[in-house]
C-alpha positions in Angstrom: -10.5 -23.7 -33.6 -8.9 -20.1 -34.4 -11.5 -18.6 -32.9 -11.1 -20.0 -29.7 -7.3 -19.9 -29.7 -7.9 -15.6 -30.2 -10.7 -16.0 -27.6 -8.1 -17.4 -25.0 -5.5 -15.1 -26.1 -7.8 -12.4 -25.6 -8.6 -13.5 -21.8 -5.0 -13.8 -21.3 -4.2 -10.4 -21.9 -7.5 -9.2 -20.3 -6.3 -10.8 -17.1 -2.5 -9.9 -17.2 -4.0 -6.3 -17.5 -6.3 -6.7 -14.2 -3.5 -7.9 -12.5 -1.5 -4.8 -13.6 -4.5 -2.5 -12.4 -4.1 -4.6 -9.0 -0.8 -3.7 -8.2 -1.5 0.0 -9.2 -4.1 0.3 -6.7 -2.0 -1.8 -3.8 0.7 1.4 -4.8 -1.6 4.1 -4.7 -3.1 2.9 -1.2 0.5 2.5 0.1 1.0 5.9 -0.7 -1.7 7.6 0.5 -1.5 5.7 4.4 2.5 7.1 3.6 1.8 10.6 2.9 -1.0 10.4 6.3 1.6 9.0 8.5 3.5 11.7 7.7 1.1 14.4 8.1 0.1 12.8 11.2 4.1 12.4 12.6 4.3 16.4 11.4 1.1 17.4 13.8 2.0 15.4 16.4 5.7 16.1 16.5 8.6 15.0 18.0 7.4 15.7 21.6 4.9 12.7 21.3 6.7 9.9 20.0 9.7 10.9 22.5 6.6 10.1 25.0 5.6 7.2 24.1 9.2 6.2 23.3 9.8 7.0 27.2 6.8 5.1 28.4 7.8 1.9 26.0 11.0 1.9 27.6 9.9 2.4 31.1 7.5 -0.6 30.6 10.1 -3.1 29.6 12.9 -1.7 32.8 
């Protein structure tokens, strides 16, 4: 009976750590579509999002 009260203990942890790696990875991807977004905003610059802030705004006038 000990040996399967470690064994669940054992899954327990092995899961809580899964779900741990989980969130890591949700954090990292987050990240890295952050630090694109940016790159991407810094390329493009200002000039094309007042564009397509003007056409937006046109559209719905």
């Amino acid at each position: 009976m000990q040996e399967l009260i470690r064994r669940v203990v054992v899954w327990a942890q092995a899961r809580q750590l899964e779900r741990g790696q989980g969130v890591i990875e949700y954090a990292l991807i987050v990240g890295l579509v952050s630090i694109v977004l940016a790159g991407v905003l810094a390329t493009a610059g200002t000039g094309w999002i007042n564009a397509v802030t003007a056409e937006v705004t046109d559209a719905l006038s």
